[in-house]
C-alpha positions as CSV (number, residue, x, y, z in Angstrom):
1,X,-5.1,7.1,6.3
2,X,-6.3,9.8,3.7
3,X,-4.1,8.4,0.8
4,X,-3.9,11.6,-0.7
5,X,-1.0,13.0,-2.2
6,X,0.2,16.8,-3.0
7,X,-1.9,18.9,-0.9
8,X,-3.1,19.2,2.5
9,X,-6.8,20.1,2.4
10,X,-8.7,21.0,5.6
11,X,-10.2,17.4,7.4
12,X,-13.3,17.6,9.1
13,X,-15.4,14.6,10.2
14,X,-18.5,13.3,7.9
15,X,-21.7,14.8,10.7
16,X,-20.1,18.4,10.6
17,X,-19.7,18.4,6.4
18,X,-23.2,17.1,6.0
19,X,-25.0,19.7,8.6
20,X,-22.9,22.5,6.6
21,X,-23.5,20.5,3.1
22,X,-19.9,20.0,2.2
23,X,-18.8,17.5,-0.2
24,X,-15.4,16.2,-0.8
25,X,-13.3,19.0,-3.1
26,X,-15.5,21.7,-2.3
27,X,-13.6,24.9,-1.4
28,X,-13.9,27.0,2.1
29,X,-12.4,29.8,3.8
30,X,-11.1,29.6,7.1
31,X,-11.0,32.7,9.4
32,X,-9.4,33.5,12.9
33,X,-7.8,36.0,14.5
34,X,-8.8,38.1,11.7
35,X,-6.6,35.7,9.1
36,X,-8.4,34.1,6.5
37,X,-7.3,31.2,4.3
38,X,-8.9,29.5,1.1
39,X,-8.3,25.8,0.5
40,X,-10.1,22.5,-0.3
41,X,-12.2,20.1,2.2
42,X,-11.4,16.8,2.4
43,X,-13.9,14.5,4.8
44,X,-12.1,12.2,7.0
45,X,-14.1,8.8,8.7
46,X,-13.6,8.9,12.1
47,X,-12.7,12.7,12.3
48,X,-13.7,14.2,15.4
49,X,-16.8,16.0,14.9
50,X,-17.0,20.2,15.6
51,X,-13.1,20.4,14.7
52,X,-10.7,20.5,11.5
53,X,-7.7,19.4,11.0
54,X,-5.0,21.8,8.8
55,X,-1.6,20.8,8.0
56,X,1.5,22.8,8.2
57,X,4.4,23.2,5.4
58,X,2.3,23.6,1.8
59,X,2.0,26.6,0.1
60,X,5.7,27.3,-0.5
61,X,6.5,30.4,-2.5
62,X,9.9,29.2,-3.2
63,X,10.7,25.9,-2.9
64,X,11.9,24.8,-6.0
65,X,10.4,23.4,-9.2
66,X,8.4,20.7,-7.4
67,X,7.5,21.8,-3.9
68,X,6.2,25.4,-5.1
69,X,2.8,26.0,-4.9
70,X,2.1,22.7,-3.8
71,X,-1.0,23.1,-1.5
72,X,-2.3,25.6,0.6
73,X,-0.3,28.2,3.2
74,X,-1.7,27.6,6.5
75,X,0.3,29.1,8.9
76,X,-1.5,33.1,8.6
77,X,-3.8,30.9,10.7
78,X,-1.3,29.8,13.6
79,X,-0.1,32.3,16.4
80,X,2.5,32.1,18.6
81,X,0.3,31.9,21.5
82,X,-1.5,28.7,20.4
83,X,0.8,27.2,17.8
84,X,-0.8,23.7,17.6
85,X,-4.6,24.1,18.7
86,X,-6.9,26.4,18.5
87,X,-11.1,27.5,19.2
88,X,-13.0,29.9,17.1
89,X,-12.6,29.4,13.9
90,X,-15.2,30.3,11.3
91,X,-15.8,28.1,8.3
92,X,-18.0,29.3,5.3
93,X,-18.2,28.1,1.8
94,X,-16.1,29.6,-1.0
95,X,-17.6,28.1,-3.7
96,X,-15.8,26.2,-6.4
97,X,-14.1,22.9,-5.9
98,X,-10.5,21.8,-6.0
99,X,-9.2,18.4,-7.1
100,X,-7.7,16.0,-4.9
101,X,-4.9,13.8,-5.8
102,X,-5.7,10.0,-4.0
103,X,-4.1,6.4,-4.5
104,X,-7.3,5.3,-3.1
105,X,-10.5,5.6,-4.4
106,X,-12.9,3.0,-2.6
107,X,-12.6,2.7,1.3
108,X,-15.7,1.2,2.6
109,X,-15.5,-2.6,4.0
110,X,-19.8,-2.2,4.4
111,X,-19.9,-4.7,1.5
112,X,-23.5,-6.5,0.4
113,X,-24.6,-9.5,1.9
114,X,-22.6,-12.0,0.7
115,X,-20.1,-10.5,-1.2
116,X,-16.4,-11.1,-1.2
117,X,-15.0,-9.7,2.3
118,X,-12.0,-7.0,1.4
119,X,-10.4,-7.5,4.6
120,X,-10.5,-11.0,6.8
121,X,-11.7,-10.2,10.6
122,X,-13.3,-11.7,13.5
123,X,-14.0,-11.2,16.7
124,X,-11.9,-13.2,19.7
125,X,-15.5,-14.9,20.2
126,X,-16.1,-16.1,16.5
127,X,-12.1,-17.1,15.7
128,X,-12.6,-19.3,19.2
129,X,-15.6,-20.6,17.3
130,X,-14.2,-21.2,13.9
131,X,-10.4,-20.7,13.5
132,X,-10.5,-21.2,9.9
133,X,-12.7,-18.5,9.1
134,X,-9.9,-16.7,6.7
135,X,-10.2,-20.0,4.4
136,X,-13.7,-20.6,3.9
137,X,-13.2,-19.9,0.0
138,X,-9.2,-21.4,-0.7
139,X,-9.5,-24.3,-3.5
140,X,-7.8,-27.3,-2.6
141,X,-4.1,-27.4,-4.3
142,X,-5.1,-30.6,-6.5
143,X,-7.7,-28.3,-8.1
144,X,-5.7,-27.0,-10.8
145,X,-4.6,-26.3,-14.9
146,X,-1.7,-26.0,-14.3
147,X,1.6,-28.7,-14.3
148,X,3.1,-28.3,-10.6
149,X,6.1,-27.6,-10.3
150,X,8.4,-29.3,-7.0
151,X,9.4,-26.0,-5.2
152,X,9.6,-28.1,-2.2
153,X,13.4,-29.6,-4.2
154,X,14.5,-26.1,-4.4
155,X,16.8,-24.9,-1.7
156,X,14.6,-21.8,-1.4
157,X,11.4,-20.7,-2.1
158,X,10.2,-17.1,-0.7
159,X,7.4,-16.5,0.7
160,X,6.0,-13.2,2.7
161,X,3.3,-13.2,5.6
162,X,1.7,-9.9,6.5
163,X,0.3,-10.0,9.8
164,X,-3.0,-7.8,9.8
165,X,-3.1,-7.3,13.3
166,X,0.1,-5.6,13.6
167,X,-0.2,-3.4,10.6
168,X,-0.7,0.4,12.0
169,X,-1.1,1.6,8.3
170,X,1.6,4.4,8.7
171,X,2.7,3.6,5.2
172,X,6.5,3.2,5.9
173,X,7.1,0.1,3.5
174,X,5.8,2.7,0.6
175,X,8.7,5.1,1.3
176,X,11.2,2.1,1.7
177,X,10.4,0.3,-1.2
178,X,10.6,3.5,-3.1
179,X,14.3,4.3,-1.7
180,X,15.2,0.7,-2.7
181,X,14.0,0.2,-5.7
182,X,14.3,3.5,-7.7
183,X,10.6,4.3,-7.9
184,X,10.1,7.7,-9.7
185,X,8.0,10.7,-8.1
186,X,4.9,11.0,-10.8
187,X,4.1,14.2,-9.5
188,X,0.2,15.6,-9.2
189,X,-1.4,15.1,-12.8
190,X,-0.7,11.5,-13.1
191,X,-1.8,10.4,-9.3
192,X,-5.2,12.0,-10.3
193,X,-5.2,9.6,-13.7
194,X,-4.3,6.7,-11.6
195,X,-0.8,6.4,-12.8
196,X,0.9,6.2,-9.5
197,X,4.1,3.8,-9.2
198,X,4.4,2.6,-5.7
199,X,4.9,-0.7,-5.6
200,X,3.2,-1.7,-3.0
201,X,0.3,-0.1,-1.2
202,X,-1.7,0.0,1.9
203,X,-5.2,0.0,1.3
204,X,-7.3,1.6,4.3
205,X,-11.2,0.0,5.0
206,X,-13.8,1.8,6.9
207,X,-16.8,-0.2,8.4
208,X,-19.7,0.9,10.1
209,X,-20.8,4.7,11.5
210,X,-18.6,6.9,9.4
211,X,-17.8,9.1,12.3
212,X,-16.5,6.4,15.1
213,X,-15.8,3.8,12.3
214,X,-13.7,0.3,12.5
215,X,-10.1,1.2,10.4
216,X,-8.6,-1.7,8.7
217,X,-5.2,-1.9,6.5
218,X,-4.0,-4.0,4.1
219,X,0.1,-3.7,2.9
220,X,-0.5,-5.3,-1.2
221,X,2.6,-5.8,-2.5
222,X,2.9,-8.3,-5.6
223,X,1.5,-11.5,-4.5
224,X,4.3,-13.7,-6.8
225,X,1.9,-15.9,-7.4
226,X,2.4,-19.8,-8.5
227,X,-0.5,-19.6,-10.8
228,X,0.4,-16.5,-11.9
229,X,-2.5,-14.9,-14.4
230,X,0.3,-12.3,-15.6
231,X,2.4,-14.8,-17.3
232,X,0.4,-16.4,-19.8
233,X,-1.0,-13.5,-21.3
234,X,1.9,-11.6,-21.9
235,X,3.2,-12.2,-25.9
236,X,7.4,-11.8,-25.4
237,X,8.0,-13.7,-22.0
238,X,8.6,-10.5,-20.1
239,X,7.2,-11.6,-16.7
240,X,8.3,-15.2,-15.7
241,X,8.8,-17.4,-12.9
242,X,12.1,-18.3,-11.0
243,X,12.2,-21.6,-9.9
244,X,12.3,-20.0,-6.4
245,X,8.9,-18.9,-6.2
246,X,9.6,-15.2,-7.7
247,X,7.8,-13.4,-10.2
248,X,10.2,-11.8,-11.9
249,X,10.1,-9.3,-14.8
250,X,12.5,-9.0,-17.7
251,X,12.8,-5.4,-18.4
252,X,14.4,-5.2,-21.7
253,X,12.0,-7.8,-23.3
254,X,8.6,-5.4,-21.8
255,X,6.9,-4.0,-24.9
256,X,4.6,-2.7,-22.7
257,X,1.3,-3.8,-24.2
258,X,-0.1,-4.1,-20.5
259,X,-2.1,-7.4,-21.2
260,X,0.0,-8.4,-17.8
261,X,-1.7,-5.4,-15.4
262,X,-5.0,-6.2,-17.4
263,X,-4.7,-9.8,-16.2
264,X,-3.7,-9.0,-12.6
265,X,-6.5,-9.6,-10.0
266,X,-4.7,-8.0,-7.5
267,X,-3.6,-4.4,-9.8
268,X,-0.4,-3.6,-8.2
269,X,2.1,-3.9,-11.7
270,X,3.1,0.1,-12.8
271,X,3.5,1.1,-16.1
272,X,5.6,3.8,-17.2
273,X,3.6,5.7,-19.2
274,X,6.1,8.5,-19.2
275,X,9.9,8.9,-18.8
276,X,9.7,9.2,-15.2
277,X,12.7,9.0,-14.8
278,X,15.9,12.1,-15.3
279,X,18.4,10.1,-17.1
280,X,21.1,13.2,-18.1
281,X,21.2,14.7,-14.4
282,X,24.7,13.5,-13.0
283,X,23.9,13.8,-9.3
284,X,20.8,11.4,-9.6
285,X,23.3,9.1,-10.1
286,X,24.4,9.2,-6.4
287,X,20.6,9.0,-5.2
288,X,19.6,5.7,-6.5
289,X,20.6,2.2,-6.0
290,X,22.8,0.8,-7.8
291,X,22.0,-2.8,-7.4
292,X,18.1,-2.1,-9.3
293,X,17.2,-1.3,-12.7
294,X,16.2,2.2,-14.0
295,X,13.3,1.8,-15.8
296,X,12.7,3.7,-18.7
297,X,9.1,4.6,-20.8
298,X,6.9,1.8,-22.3
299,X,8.0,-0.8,-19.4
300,X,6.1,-2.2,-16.9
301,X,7.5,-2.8,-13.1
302,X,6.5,-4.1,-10.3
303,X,7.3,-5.5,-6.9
304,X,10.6,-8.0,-7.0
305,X,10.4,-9.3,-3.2
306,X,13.8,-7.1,-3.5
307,X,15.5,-9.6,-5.7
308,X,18.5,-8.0,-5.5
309,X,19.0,-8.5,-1.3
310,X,18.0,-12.3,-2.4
311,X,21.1,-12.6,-5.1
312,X,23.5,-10.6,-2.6
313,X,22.7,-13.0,0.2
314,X,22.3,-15.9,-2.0
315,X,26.5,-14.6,-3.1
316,X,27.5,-13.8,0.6
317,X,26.0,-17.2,1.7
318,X,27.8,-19.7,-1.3
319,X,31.2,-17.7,-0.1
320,X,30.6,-19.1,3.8
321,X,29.8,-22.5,2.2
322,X,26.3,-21.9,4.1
323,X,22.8,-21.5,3.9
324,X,20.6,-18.2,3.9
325,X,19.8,-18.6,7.0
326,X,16.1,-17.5,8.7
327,X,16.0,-13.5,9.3
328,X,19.5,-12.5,8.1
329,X,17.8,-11.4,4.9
330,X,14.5,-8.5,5.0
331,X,12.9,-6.9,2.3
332,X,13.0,-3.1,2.2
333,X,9.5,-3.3,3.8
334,X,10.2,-5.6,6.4
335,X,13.1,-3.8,7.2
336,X,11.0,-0.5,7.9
337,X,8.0,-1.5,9.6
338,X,8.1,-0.5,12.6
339,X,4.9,-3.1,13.5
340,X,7.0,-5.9,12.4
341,X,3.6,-6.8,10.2
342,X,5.7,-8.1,7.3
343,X,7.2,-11.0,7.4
344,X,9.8,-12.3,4.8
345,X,11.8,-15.9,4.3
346,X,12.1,-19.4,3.1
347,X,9.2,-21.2,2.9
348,X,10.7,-24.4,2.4
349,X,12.2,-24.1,5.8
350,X,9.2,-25.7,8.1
351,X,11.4,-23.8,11.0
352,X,11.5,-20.1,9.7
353,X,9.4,-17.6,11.0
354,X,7.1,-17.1,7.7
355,X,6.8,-20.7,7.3
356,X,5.1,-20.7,11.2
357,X,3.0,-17.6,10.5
358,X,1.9,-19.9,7.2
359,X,0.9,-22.7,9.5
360,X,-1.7,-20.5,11.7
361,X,-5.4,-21.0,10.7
362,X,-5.6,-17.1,10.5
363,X,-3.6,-17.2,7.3
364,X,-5.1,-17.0,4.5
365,X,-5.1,-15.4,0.4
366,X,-6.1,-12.4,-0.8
367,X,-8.6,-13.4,-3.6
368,X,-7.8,-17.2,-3.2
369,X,-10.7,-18.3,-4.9
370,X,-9.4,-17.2,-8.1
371,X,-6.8,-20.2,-7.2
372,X,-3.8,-18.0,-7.9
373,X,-2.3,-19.8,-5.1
374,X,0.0,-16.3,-3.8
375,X,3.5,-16.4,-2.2
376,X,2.3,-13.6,-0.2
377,X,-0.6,-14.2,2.4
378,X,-2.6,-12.3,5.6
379,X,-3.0,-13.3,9.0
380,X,-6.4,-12.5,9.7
381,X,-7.7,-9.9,12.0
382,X,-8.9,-10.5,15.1
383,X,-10.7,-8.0,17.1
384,X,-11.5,-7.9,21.2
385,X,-12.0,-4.6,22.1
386,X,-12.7,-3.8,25.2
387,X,-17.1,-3.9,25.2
388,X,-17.4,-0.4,27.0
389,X,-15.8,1.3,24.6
390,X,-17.8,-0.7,21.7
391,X,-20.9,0.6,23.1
């Protein structure tokens, strides 16, 4: 929920940093028991208030060229009589600050009147009342530069539908996609500088009192969108469109002159500013997939909708003399979400499961007035809490 990467600063909720005057970065010391520990504040919405929270396992002395030092040692702090919780801690300032590493820099949904909604949500009252509220600002699909082209003749044409409701934002689909797809660790310096290569996040939304606030999440993978802004701008053809619906990028023409992540409404293409990557290490070998590209310095990536789980079942499937047929074939993030809030298949088949999700009025597109028209679409959230606890 913090997005933060690399460290494990001390949480504590936004009433108790603003009656001691913390900020965000700002170092204290933590006694008990007589142990006393230095390390960085980080102020969490919807933290309880008159508690922290500390994390365990930082602060290694020896654990190799990446895990030492990483963080702060918190265990002097933990007993064996209370190894979890504890009362009576003291909390003064230390003075300095210490920079936090986070893929997420903007996490308020309290947007101006009239301005752009991040996340689509309702109450079960107002989606009774208006069931299309998601679409208010969708184009029709007439409205348009560009020639159409008949995916509906294709065999298959992918499609994903991420079901907001479901979505627990436990960030799972991060860590699968990076297994599958041989997405480099960046380390520290370059999450701060906004060089981070996931592709795909989970943005997190606050919305009202800070300290007992609404939490929203949003999985943004690549949209592949049918209109898609990243294509036209880019000089040597290295992003391009499938005639499934995919698009797809052709590593070895990537000059990497970024006009394509410039162009993107939705900024989730990942340049490689760096050789991320260890090419001379045999037993790296053995870690990565061997069905996906290593990508090397100067070339931009991006989500694929796992292309490579498409062409194996696409092979498999031609062998049976058969169809792909509905659910036999997940994306590494659908695979690993335990919510089951991402839904992947073929849109052209009015009978699979993300064509239906398609057909409710919550769906809708992220930023679908910019008439990108995107593959990959929300259900809206809908809200009905229970009104004793609203109050």
């Amino acid at each position: 929920m913090t997005k933060l990467t690399w460290d494990n600063p001390v949480q504590i909720g936004p009433s108790m940093a603003e009656r001691m005057g913390l900020k965000t970065e700002n170092m204290i010391e933590l006694e008990l028991n007589g142990k006393k520990v230095t390390a960085p504040v980080w102020i969490q919405a919807g933290h309880a208030d008159n508690s922290i929270t500390a994390f365990l396992g930082y602060g290694r002395k020896r654990a190799g060229r990446v895990g030492t030092g990483a963080g702060f040692d918190m265990y002097p702090l933990r007993s064996s009589a209370t190894p979890w919780f504890s009362t009576g801690v003291k909390i003064a300032k230390a003075g300095g600050t210490y920079k936090l590493a986070s893929t997420q820099g903007y996490q308020t949904m309290d947007t101006p009147v009239g301005a752009r909604p991040l996340v689509r949500t309702a109450s079960l009252e107002e989606y009774h009342e208006e069931p299309n509220f998601a679409r208010e600002e969708e184009p029709p699909p007439e409205l348009t530069l560009y020639k159409p082209y008949p995916y509906q003749s294709e065999a298959y044409a992918w499609g994903m539908a991420i079901d907001l409701n479901a979505c627990v934002g436990c960030n799972n689909c991060i860590v699968a996609c990076q297994a599958e797809n041989n997405i480099p660790v960046v380390g520290k310096e370059q999450c701060v500088i906004g060089r981070h290569m996931h592709w795909i996040r989970v943005d997190a939304y606050y919305q009202g009192d800070r300290d007992n606030p609404k939490a929203y999440f949003q999985p943004v993978p690549c949209m592949h969108c049918e209109n898609a802004p990243c294509e036209v701008v880019c000089p040597v053809g290295a992003t391009v469109h499938s005639t499934e619906g995919l698009n797809e990028m052709v590593y070895n023409r990537c000059v990497g002159t970024r006009y394509c992540s410039n162009n993107c409404p939705y900024k989730v293409r990942r340049f490689n500013f760096l050789l991320f990557q260890d090419w001379d290490t045999p037993q790296y070998k053995m870690m990565r997939n061997p069905d996906v590209s290593v990508r090397s310095r100067g070339v931009m990536e991006k989500c694929t909708y796992c292309v490579q789980r498409i062409n194996q079942h696409r092979i498999d499937a031609e062998r049976e003399d058969r169809k792909i047929q509905d659910g036999e074939l997940q994306t590494a993030c659908q695979q690993s979400c335990p919510a089951n809030a991402i839904i992947f298949g073929n849109i052209n088949d009015p009978n699979s499961r993300v064509s239906k999700l398609k057909a409710q009025a919550r769906n809708y597109s992220l930023l679908a007035d910019l008439n990108t028209r995107p593959r990959t679409t929300y259900l809206a959230e809908i809200r009905n809490p229970n009104p004793e606890l609203e109050g």
